[in-house]
mmCIF file of the N, C-alpha and C atoms, coordinates in Angstrom:
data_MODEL
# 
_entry.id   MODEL 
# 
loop_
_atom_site.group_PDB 
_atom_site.id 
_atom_site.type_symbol 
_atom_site.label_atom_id 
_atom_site.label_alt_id 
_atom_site.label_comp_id 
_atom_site.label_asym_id 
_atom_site.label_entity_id 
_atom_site.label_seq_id 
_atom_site.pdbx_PDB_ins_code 
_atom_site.Cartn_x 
_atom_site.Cartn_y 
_atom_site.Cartn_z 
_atom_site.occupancy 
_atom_site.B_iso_or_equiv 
_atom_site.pdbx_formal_charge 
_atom_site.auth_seq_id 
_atom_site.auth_comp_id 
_atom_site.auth_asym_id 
_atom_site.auth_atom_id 
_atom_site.pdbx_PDB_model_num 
ATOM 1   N N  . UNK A 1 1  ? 99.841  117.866 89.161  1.00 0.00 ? 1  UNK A N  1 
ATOM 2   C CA . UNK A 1 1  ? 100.597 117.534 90.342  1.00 0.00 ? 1  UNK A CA 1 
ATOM 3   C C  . UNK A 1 1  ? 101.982 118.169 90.216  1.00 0.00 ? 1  UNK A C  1 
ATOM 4   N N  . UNK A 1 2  ? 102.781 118.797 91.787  1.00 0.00 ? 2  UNK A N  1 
ATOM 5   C CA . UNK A 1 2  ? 103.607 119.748 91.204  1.00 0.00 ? 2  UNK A CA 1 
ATOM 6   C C  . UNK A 1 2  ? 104.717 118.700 91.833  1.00 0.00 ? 2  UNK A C  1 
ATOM 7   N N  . UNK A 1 3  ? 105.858 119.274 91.368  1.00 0.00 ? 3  UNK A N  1 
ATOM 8   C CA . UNK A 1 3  ? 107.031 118.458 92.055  1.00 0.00 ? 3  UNK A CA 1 
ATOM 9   C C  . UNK A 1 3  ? 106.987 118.200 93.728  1.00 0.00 ? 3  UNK A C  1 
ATOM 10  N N  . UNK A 1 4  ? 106.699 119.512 94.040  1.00 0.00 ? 4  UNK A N  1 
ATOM 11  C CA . UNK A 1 4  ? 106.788 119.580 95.918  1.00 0.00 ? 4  UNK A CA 1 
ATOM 12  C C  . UNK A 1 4  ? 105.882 118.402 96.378  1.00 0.00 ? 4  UNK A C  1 
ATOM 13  N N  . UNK A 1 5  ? 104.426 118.331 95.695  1.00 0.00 ? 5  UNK A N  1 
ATOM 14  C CA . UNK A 1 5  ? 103.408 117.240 96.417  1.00 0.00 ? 5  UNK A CA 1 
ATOM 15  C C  . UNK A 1 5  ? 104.091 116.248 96.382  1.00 0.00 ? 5  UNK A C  1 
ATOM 16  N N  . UNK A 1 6  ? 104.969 115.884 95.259  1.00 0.00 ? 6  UNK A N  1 
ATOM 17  C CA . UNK A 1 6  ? 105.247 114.450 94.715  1.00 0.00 ? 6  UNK A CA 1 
ATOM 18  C C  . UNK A 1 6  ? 106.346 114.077 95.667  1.00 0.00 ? 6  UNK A C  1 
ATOM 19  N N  . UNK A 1 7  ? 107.235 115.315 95.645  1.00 0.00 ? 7  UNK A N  1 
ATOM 20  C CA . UNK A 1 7  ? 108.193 115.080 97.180  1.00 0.00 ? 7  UNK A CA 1 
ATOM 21  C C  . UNK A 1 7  ? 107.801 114.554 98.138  1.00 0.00 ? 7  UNK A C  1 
ATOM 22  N N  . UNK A 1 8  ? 106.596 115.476 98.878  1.00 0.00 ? 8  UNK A N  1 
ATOM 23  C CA . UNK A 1 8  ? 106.161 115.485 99.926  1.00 0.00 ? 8  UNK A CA 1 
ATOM 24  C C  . UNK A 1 8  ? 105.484 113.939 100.297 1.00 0.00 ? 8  UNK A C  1 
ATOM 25  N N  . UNK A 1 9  ? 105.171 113.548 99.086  1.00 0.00 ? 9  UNK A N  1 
ATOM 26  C CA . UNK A 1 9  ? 104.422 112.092 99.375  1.00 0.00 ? 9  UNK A CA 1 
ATOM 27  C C  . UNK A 1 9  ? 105.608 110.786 99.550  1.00 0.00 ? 9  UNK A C  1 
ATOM 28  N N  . UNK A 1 10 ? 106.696 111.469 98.635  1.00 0.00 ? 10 UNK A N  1 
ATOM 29  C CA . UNK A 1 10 ? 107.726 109.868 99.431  1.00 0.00 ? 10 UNK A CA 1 
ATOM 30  C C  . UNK A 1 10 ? 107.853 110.173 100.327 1.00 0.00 ? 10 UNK A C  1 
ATOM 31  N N  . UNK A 1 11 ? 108.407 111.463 100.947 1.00 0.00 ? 11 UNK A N  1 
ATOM 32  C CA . UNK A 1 11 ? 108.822 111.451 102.092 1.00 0.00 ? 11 UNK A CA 1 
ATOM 33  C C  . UNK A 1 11 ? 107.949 110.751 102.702 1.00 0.00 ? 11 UNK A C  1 
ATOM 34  N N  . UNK A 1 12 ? 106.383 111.058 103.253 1.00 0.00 ? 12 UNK A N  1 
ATOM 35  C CA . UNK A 1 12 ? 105.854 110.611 103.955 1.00 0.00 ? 12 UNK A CA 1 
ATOM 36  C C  . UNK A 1 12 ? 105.636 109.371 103.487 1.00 0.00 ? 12 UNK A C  1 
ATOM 37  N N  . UNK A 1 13 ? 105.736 108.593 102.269 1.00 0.00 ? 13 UNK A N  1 
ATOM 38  C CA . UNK A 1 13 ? 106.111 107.106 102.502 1.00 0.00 ? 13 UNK A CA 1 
ATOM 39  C C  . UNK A 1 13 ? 107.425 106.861 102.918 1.00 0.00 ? 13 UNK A C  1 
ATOM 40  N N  . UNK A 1 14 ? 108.468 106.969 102.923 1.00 0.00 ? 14 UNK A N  1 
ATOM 41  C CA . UNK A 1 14 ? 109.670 106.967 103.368 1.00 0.00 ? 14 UNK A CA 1 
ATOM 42  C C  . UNK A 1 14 ? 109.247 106.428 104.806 1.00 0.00 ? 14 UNK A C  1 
ATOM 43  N N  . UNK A 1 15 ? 108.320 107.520 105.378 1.00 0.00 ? 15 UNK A N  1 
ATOM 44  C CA . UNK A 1 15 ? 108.440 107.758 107.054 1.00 0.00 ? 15 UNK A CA 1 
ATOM 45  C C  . UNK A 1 15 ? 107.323 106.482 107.687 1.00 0.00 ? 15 UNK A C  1 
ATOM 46  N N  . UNK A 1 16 ? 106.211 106.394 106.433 1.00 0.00 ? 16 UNK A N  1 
ATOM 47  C CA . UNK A 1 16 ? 105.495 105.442 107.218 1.00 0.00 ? 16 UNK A CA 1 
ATOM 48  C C  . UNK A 1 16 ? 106.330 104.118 106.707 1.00 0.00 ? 16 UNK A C  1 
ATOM 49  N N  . UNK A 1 17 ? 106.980 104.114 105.919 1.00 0.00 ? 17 UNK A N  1 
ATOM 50  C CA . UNK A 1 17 ? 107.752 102.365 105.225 1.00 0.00 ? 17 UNK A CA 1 
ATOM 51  C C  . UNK A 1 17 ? 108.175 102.006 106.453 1.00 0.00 ? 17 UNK A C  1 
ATOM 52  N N  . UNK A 1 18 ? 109.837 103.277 107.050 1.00 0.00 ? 18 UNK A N  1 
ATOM 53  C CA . UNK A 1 18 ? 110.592 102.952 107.854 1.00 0.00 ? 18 UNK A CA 1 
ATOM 54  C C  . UNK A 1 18 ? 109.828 102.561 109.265 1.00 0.00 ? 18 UNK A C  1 
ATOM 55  N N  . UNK A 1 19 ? 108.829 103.020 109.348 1.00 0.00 ? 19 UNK A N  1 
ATOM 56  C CA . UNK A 1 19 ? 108.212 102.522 110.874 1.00 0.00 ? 19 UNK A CA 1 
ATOM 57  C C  . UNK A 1 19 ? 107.501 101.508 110.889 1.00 0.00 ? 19 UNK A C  1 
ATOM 58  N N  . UNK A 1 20 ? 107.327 101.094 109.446 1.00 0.00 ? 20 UNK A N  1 
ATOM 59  C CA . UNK A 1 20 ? 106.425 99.874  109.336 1.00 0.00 ? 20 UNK A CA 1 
ATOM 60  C C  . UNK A 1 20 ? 107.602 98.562  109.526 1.00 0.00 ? 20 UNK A C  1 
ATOM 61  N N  . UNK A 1 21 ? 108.963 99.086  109.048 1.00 0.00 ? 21 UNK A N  1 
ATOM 62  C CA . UNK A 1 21 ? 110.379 98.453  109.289 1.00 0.00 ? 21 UNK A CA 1 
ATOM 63  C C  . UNK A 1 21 ? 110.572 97.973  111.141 1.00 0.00 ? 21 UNK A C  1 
ATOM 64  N N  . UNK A 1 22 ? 110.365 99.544  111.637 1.00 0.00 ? 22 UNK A N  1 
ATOM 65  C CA . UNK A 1 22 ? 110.891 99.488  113.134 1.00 0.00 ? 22 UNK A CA 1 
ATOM 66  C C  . UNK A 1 22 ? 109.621 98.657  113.459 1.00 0.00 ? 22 UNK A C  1 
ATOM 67  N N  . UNK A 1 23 ? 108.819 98.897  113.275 1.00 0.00 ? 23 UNK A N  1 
ATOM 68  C CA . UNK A 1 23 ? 107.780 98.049  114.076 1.00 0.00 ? 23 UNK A CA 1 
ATOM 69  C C  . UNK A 1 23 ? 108.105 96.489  113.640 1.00 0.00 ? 23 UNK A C  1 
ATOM 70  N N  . UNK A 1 24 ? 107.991 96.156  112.501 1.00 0.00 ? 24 UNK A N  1 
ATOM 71  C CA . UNK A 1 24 ? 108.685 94.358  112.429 1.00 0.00 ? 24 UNK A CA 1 
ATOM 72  C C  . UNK A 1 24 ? 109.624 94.201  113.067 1.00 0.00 ? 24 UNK A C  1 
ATOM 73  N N  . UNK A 1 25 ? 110.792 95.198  112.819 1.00 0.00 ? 25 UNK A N  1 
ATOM 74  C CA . UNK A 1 25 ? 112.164 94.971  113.721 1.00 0.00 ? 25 UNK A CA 1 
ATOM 75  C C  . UNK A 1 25 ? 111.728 94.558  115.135 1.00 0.00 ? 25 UNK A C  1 
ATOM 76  N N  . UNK A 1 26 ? 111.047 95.553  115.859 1.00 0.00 ? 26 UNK A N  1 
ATOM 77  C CA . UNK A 1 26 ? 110.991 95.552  116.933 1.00 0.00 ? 26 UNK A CA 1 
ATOM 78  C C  . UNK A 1 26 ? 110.030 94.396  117.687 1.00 0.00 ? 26 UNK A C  1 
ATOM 79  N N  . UNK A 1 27 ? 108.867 93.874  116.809 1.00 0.00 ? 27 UNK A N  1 
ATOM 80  C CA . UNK A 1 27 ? 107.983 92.239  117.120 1.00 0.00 ? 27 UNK A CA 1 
ATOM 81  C C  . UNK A 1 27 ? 109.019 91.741  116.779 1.00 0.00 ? 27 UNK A C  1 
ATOM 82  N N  . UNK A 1 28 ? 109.337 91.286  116.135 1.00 0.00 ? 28 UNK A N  1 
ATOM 83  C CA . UNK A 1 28 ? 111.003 90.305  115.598 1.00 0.00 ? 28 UNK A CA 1 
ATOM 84  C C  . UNK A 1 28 ? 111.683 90.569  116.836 1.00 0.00 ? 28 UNK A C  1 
ATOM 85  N N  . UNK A 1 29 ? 112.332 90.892  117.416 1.00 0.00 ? 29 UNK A N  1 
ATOM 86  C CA . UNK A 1 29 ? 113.078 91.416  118.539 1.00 0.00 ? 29 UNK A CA 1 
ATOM 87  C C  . UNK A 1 29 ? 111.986 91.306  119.833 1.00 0.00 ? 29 UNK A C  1 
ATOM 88  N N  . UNK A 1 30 ? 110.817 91.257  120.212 1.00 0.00 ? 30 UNK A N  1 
ATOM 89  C CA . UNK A 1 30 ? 110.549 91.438  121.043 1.00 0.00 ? 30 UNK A CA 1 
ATOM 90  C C  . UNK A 1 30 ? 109.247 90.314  121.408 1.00 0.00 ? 30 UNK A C  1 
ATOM 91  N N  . UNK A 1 31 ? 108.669 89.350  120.394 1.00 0.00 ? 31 UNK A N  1 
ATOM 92  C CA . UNK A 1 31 ? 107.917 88.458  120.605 1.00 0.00 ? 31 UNK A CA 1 
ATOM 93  C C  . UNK A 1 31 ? 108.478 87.318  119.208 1.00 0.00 ? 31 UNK A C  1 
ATOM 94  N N  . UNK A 1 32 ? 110.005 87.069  119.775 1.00 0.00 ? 32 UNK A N  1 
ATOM 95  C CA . UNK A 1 32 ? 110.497 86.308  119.143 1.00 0.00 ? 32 UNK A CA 1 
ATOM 96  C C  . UNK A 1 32 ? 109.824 84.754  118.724 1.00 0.00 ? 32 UNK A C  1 
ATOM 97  N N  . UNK A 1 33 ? 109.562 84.553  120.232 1.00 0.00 ? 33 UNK A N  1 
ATOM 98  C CA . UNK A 1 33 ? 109.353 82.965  120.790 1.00 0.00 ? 33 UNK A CA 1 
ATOM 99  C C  . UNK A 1 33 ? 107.693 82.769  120.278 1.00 0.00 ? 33 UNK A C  1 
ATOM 100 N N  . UNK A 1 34 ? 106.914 83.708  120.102 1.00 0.00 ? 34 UNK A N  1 
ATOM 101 C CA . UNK A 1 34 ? 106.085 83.672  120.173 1.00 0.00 ? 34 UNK A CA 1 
ATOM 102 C C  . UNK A 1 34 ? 105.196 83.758  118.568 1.00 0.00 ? 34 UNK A C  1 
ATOM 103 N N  . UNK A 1 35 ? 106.142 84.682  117.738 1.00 0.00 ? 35 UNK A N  1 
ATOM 104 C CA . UNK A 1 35 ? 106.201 84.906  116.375 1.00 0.00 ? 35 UNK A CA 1 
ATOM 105 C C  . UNK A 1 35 ? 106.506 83.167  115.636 1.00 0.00 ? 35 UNK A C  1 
ATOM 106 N N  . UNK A 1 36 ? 107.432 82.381  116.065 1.00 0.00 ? 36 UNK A N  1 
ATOM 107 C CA . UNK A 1 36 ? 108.248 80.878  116.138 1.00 0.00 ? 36 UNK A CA 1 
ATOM 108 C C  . UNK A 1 36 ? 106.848 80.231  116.179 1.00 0.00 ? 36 UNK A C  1 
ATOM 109 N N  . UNK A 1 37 ? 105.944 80.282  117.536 1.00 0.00 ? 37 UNK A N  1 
ATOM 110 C CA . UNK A 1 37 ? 105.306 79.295  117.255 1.00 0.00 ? 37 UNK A CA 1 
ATOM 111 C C  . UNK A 1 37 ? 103.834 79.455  116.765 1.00 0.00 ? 37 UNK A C  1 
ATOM 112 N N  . UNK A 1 38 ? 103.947 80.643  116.470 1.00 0.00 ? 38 UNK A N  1 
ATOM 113 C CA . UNK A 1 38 ? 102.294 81.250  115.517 1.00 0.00 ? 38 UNK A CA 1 
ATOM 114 C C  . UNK A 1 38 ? 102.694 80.529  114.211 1.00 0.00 ? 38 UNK A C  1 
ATOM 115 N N  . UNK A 1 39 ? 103.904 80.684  113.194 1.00 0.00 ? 39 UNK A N  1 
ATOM 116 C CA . UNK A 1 39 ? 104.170 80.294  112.087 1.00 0.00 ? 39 UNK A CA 1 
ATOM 117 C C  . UNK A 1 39 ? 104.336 78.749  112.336 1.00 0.00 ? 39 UNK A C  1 
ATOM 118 N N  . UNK A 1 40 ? 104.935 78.072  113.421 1.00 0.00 ? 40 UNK A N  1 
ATOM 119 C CA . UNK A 1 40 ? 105.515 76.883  113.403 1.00 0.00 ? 40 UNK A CA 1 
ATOM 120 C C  . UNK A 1 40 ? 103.960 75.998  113.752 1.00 0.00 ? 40 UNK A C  1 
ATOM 121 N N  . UNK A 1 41 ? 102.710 76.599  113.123 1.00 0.00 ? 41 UNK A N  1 
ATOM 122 C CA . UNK A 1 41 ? 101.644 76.037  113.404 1.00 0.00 ? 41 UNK A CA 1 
ATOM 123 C C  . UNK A 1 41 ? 101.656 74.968  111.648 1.00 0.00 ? 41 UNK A C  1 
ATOM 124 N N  . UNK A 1 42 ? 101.881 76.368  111.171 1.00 0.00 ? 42 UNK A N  1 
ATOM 125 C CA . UNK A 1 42 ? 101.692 76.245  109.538 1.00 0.00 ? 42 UNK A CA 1 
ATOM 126 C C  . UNK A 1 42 ? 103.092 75.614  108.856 1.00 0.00 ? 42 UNK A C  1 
ATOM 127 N N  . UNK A 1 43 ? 104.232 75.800  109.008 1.00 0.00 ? 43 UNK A N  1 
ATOM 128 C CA . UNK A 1 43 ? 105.325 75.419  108.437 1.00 0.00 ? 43 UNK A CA 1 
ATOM 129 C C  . UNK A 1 43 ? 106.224 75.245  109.825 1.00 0.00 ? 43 UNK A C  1 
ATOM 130 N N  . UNK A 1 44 ? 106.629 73.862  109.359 1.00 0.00 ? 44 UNK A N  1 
ATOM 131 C CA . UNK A 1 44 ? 107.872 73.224  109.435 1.00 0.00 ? 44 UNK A CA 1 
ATOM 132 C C  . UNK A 1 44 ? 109.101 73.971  109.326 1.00 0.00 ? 44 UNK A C  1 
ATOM 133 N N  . UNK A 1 45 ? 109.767 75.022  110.205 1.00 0.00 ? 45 UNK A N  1 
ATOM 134 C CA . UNK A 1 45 ? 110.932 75.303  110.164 1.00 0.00 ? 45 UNK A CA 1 
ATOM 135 C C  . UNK A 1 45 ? 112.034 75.745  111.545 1.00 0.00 ? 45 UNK A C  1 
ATOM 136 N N  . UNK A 1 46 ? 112.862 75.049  111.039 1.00 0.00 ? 46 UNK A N  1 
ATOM 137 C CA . UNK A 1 46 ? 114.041 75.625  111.919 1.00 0.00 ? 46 UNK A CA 1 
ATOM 138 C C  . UNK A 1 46 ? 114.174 76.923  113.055 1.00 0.00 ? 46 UNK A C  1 
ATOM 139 N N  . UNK A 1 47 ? 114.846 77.254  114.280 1.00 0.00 ? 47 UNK A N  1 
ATOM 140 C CA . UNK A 1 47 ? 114.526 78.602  114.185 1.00 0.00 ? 47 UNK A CA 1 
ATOM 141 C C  . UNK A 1 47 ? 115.342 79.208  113.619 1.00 0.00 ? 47 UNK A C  1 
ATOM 142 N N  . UNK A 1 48 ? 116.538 78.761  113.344 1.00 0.00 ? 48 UNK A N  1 
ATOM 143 C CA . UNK A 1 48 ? 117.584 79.296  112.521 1.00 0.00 ? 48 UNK A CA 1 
ATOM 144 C C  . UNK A 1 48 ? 116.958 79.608  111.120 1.00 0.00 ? 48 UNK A C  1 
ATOM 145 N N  . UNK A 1 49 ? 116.243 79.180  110.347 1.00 0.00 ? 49 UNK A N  1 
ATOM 146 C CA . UNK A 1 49 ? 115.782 78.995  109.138 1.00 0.00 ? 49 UNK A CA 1 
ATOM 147 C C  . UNK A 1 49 ? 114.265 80.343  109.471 1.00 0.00 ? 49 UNK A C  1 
ATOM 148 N N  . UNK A 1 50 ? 113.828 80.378  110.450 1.00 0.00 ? 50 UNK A N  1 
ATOM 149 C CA . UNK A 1 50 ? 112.796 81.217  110.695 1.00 0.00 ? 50 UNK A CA 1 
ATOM 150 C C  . UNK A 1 50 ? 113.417 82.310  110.512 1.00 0.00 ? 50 UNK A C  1 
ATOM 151 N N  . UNK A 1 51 ? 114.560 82.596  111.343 1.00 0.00 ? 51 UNK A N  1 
ATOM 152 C CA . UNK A 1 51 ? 115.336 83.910  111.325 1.00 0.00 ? 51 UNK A CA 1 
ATOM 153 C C  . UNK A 1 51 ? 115.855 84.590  110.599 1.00 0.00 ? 51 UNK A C  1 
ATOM 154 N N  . UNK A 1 52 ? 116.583 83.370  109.348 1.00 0.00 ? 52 UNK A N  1 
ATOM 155 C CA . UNK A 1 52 ? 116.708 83.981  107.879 1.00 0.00 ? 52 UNK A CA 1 
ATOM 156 C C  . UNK A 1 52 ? 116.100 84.160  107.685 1.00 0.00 ? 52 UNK A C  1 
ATOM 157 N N  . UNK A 1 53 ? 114.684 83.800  107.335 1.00 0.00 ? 53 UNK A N  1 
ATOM 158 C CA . UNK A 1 53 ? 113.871 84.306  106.175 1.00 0.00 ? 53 UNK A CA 1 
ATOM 159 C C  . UNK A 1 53 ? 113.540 86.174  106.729 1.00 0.00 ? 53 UNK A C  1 
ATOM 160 N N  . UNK A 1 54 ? 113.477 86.269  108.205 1.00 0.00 ? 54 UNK A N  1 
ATOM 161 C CA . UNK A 1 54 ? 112.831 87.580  108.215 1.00 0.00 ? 54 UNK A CA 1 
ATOM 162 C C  . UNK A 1 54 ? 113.784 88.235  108.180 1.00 0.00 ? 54 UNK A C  1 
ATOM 163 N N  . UNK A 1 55 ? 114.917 88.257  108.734 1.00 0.00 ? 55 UNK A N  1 
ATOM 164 C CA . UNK A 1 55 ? 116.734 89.065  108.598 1.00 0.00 ? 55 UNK A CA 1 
ATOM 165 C C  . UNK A 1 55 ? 116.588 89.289  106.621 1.00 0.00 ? 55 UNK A C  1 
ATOM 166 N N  . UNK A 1 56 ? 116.123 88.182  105.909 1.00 0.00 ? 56 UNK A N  1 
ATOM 167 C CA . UNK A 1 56 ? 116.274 88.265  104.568 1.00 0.00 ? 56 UNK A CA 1 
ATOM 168 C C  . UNK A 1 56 ? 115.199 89.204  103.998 1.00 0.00 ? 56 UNK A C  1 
ATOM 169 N N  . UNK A 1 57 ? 113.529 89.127  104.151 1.00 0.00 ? 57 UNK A N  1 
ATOM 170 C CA . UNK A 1 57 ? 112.568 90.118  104.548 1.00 0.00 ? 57 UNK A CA 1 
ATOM 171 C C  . UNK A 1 57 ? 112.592 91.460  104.661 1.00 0.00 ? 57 UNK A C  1 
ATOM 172 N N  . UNK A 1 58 ? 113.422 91.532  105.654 1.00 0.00 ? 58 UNK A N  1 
ATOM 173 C CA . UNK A 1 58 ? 113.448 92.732  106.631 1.00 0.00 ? 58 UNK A CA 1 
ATOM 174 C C  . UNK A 1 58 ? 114.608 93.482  105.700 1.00 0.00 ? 58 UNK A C  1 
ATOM 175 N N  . UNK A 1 59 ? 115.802 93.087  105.219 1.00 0.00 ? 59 UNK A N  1 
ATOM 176 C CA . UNK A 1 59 ? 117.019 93.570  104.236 1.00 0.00 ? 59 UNK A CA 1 
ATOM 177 C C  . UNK A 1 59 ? 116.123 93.839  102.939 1.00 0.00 ? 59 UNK A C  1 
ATOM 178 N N  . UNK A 1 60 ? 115.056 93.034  102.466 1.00 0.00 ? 60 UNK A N  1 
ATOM 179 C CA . UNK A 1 60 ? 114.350 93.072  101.224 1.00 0.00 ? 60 UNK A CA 1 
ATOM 180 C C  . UNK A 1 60 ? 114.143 94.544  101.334 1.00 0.00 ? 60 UNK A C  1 
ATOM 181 N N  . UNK A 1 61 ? 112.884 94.602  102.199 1.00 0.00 ? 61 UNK A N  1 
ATOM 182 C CA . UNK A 1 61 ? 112.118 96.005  102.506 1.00 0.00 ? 61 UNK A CA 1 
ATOM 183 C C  . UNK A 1 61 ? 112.743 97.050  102.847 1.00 0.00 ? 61 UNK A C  1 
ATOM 184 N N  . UNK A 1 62 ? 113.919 97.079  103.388 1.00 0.00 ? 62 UNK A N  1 
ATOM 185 C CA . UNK A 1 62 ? 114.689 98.092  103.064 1.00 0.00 ? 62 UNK A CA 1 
ATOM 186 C C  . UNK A 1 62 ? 115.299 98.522  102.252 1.00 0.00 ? 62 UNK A C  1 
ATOM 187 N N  . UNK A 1 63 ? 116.037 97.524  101.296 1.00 0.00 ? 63 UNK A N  1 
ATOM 188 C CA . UNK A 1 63 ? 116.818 97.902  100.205 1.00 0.00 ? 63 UNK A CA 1 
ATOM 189 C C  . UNK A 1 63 ? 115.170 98.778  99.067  1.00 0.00 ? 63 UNK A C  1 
ATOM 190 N N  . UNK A 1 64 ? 113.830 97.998  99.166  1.00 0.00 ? 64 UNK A N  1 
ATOM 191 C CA . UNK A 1 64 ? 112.776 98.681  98.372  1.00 0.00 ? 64 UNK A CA 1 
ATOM 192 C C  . UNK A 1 64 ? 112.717 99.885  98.905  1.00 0.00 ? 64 UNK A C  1 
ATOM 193 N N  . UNK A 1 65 ? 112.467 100.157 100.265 1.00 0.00 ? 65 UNK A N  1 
ATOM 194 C CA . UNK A 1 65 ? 112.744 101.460 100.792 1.00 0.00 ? 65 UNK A CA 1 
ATOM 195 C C  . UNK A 1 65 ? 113.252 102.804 100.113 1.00 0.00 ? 65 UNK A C  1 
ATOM 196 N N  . UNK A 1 66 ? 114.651 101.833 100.123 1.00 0.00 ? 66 UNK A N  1 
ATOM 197 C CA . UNK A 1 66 ? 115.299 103.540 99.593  1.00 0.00 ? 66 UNK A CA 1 
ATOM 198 C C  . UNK A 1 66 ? 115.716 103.201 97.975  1.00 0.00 ? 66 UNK A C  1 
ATOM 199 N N  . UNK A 1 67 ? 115.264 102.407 97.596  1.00 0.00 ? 67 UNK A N  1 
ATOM 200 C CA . UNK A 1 67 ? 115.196 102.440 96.063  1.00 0.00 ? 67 UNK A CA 1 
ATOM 201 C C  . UNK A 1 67 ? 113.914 103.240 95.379  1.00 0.00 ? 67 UNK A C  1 
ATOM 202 N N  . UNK A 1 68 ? 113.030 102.531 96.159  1.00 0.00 ? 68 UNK A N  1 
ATOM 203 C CA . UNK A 1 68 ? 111.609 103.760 95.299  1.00 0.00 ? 68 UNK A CA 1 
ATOM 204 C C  . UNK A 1 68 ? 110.958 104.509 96.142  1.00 0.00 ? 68 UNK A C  1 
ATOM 205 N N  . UNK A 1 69 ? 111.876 105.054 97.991  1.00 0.00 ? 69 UNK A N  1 
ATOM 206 C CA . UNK A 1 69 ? 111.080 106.253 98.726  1.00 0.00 ? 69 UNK A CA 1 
ATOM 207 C C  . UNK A 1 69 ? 112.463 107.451 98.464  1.00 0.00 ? 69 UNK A C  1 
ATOM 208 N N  . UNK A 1 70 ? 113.577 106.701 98.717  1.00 0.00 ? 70 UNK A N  1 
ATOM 209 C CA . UNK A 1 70 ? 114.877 107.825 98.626  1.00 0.00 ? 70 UNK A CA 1 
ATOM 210 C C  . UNK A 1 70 ? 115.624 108.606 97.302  1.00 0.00 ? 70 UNK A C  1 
ATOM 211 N N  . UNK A 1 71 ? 115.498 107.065 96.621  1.00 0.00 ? 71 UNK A N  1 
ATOM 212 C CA . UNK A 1 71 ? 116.185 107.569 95.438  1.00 0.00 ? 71 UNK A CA 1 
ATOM 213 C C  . UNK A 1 71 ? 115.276 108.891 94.329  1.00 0.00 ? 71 UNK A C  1 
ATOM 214 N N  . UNK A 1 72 ? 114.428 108.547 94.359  1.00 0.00 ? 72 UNK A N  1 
ATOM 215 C CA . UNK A 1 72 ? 113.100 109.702 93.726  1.00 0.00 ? 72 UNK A CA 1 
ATOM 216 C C  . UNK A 1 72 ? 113.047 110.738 94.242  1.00 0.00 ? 72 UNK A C  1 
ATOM 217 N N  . UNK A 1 73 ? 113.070 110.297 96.048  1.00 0.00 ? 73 UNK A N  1 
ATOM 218 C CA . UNK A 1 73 ? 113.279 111.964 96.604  1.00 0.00 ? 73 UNK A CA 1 
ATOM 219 C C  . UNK A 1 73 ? 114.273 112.773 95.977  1.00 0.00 ? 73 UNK A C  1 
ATOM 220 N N  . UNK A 1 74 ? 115.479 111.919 96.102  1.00 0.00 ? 74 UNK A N  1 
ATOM 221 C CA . UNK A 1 74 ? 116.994 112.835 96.468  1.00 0.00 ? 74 UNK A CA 1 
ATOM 222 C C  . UNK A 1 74 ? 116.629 113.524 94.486  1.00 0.00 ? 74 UNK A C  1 
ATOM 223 N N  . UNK A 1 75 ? 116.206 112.661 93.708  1.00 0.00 ? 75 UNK A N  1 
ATOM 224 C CA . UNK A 1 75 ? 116.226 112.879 92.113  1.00 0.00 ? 75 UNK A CA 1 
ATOM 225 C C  . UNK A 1 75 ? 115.495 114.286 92.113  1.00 0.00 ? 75 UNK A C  1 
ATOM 226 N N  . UNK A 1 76 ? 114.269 114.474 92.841  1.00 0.00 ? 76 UNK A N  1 
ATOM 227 C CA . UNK A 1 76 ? 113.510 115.197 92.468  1.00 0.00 ? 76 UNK A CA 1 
ATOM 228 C C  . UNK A 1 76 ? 114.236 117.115 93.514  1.00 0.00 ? 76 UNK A C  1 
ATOM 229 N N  . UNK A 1 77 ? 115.014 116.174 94.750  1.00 0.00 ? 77 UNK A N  1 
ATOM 230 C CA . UNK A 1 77 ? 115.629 117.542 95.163  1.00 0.00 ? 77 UNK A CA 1 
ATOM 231 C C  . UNK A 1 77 ? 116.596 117.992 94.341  1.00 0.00 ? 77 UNK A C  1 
ATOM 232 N N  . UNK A 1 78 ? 117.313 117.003 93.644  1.00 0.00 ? 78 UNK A N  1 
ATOM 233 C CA . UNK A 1 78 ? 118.637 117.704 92.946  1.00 0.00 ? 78 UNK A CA 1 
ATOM 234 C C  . UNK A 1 78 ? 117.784 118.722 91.489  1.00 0.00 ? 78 UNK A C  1 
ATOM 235 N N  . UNK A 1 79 ? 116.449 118.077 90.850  1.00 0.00 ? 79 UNK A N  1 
ATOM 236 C CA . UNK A 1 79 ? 115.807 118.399 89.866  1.00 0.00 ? 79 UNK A CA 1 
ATOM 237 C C  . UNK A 1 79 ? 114.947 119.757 90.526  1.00 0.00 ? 79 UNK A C  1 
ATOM 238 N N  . UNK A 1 80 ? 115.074 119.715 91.101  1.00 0.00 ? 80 UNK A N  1 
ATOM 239 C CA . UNK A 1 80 ? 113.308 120.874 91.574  1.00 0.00 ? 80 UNK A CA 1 
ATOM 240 C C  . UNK A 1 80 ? 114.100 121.907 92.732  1.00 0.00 ? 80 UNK A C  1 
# 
């Protein structure tokens, strides 16, 4: 396996992570009320308390993002 494939494959995880991001962002944002009471079948929570957890989630998966899709890239452009 050469450096370029290995590139080529975060990137394209990079690209499918971040849309797997926009797409939660965007159900989060767009079937708020509805996301509330699919979960509020199973757990008892707040909506304030609903909202952290995915605002907290959603910061998780990004900070993993560019820790093991960006940082490897940028390593392997400065290396290769």
């Amino acid at each position: 396996m050469t450096v370029d494939i290995v590139r080529d494959a975060l990137l394209w995880c990079f690209i499918i992570n971040m849309g797997l991001l926009l797409w939660w962002v965007m159900f989060f944002t767009l079937a708020h009320d509805w996301m509330y009471r699919f979960h509020g079948k199973w757990f008892k929570l707040s909506v304030a308390h609903f909202d952290a957890i995915h605002y907290a989630g959603m910061a998780f998966f990004k900070i993993c993002i560019f820790l093991f899709n960006i940082v490897p890239y940028v390593a392997l452009l400065i290396v290769g």
